[in-house]
C-alpha positions in Angstrom: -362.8 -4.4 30.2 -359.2 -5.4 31.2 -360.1 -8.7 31.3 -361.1 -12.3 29.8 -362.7 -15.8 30.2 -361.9 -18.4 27.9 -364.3 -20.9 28.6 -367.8 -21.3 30.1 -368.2 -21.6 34.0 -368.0 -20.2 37.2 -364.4 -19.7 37.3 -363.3 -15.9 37.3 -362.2 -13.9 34.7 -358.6 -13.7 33.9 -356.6 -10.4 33.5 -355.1 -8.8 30.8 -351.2 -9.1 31.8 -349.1 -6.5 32.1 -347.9 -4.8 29.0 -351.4 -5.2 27.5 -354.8 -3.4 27.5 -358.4 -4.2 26.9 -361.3 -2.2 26.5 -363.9 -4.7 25.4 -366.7 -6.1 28.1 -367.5 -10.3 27.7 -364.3 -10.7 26.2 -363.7 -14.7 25.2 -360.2 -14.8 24.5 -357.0 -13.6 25.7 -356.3 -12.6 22.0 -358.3 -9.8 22.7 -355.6 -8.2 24.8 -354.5 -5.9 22.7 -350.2 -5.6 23.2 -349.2 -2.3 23.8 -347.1 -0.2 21.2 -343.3 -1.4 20.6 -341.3 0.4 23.5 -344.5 1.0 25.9 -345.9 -1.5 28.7 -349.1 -1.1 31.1 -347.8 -0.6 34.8 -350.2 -3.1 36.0 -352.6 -5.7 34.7 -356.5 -5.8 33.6 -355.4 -2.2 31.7 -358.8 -1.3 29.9 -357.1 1.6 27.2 -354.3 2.3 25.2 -353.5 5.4 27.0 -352.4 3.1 30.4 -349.3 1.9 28.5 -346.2 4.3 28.9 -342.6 4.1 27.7 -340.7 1.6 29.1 -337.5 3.4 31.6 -335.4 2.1 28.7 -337.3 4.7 26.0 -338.4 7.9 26.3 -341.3 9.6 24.7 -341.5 11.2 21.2 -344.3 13.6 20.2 -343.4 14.7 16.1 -344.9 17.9 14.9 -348.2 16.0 13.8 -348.3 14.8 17.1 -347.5 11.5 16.7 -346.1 9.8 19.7 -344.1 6.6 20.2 -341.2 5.5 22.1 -337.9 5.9 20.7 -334.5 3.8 22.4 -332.3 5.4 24.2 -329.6 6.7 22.9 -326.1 4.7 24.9 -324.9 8.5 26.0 -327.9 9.3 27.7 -328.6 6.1 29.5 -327.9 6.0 33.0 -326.4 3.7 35.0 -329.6 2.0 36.5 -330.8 1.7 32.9 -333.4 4.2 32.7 -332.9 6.9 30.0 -332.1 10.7 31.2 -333.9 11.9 28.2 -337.6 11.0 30.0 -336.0 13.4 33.1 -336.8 17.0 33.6 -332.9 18.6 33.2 -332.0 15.4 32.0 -331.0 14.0 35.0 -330.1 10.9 36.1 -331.0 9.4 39.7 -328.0 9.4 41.7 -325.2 11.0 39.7 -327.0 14.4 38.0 -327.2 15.7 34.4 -325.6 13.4 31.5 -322.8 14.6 29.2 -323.3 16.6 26.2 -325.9 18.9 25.0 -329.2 16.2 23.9 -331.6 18.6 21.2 -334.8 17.4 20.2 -335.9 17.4 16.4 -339.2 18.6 14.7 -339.4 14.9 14.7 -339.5 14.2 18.4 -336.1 12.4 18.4 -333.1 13.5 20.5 -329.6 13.7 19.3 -326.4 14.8 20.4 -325.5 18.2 19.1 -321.8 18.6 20.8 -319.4 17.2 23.7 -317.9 19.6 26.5 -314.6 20.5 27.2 -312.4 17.4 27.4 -314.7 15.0 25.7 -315.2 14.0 22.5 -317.8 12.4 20.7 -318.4 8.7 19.8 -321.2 8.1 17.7 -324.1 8.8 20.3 -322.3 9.7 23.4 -319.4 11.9 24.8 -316.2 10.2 26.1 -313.5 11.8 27.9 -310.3 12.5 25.6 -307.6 10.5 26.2 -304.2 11.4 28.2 -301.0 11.3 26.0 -298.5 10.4 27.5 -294.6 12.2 26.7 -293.0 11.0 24.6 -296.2 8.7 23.0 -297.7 9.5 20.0 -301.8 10.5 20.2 -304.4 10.8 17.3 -305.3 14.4 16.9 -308.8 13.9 18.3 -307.9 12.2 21.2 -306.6 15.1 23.0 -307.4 18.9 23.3 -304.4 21.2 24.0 -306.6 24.3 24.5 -310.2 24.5 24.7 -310.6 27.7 23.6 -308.7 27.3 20.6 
């Protein structure tokens, strides 16, 4: 398992790459490498199961209420800056610079979204941006400021 020989002889077998699996012994063919699902690689090579490929740090992990899992893309709000996604992070954290903007919910499907922006951000489309300074005298949109908070 993990592995394959395309041809007869006494030359070793070849391994499964990264990103794929195998789990059959006196495999002939690299075909038999199975690729993992869309969003999921193997950390290392010769992987014998399914269950050795994991999100990519670009994805995180969705479980629905069947318990189906796959890996969804992260959404551009809750991607860090060393492009891994804060959504795989306890707290949603990231590495470096602490817990991303916004409040993230997950569904009954498994899939995070953004249910609202702090104080002095705003929303724009999956991600919280800071609102915009107006300047005296210049002329802002009404949702690119916030005069009071509480209001």
């Amino acid at each position: 398992p993990g592995y394959y020989k395309g041809s007869a002889g006494t030359d070793q077998c070849t391994a499964c790459s990264v990103g794929s699996y195998n789990s059959q012994t006196g495999s002939p063919s690299a075909a038999l490498c199975l690729a993992c699902p869309v969003g999921s690689v193997t950390e290392q090579e010769a992987s014998t199961d399914i269950s050795a490929c994991v999100c990519s740090l670009q994805t995180y992990l969705s479980v629905d209420a069947a318990g189906a899992s796959t890996c969804q893309q992260c959404p551009t709000g809750a991607l860090c800056s060393d492009l891994t996604c804060a959504l795989r992070n306890d707290g949603q954290t990231c590495p470096g610079s602490g817990k991303i903007v916004g409040t993230w919910v997950k569904g009954t499907d498994g899939i995070y979204s953004l249910s609202g922006c702090p104080a002095g951000h705003q929303r724009q489309t999956d991600r919280c941006v800071p609102c915009a300074v107006c300047t005296t005298g210049k002329w802002c949109a009404r949702a690119d400021y916030i005069t009071d908070s509480n209001a």
